[in-house]
C-alpha angles and dihedrals in degrees: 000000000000110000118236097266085064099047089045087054082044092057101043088054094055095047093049090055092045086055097042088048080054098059090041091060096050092068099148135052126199109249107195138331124231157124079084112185157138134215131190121199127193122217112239136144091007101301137068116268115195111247108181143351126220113182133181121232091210090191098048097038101046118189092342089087105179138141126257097229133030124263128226130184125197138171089265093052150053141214117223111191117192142168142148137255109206097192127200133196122040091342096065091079096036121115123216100006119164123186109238086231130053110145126150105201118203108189115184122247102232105027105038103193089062094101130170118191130200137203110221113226100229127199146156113286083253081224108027128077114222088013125123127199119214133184139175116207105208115190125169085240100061089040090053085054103059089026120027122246083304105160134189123063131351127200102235120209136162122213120195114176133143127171087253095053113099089213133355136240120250131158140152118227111190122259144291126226116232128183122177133233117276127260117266083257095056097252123118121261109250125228128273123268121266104267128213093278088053099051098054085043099052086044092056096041089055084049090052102051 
């Protein structure tokens, strides 16, 4: 039976591999994020037609990432938003690599647990070494499937993280304005219905005030 001086030695090592295996694992570090924008195209003659473009400048902006113009998506358009990862350490040699998350989250205004969520396409910077190229395809379509035909204003934020990452990207990046196709009689679809959620949110808040 090992006496409690050896078990206490026992644990320590284990916790010092398990934090070196920590530190093993986050391998890469995220360098620097750019090339920030958004594009809007509009559907017309069977194919998409860029409309406008809305980019970020991330080093004179700061923190207060935004876009210079505002977005709107409608049934006849969508929103590509794209930017690149440029990765150090052991990732900037890598091939292949995909960051296990890639979401763009798009939260409504007004009714906060309407969320959309959105996959990022990744790929190789097709000339950078180390760099990943990241983009996030919004249509009024995919956003009616997880909300409802909830129009008016979404929180937009991008989340990059991987285990080897030693920190994430997150950022918030304003809203975009989204408004759904028309009923076959010409009149706008109305909103969906408070769910459950909604309900038991909207009762505690009128307790609160």
């Amino acid at each position: 039976m090992k006496s409690s001086s050896q078990l206490f030695f026992l644990g320590l090592g284990l916790f010092l591999l398990a934090c070196t295996a920590t530190r093993v694992a986050a391998a890469g570090q995220i360098k620097e994020v750019k090339n920030i924008e958004a594009r809007t195209f509009a559907y017309g003659g069977g194919k998409a037609e860029l409309k406008d473009t809305s980019p970020i400048d991330a080093k004179k902006n700061g923190q207060a990432f935004k876009f210079e113009t505002a977005l709107h998506l409608t049934d006849e358009s969508e929103i590509v938003v794209s930017l690149d990862l440029v990765l150090g350490g052991d990732l900037s040699s890598a091939k292949d690599f995909k960051p296990e998350q890639r979401l763009l989250t798009l939260t409504h205004s007004a009714r906060k647990t309407k969320v959309a969520r959105i996959v990022g396409d990744v790929k190789s910077h097709e000339t950078e070494a180390g760099t990943l190229s990241i983009k996030f395809t919004v249509t009024s379509e995919n956003l009616e499937l997880q909300t409802g035909t909830m129009s008016g204003d979404y929180d937009a934020e991008v989340v990059v993280a991987d285990t080897r990452f030693e920190s994430s990207f997150k950022q918030k990046f304003g809203s975009i304005f989204v408004t759904h196709a028309q009923k076959s009689d010409g009149s706008i679809p109305s909103d969906p219905p408070l769910d459950a959620r909604e309900v038991c949110l909207f009762a505690l808040l009128r307790l609160l005030d």
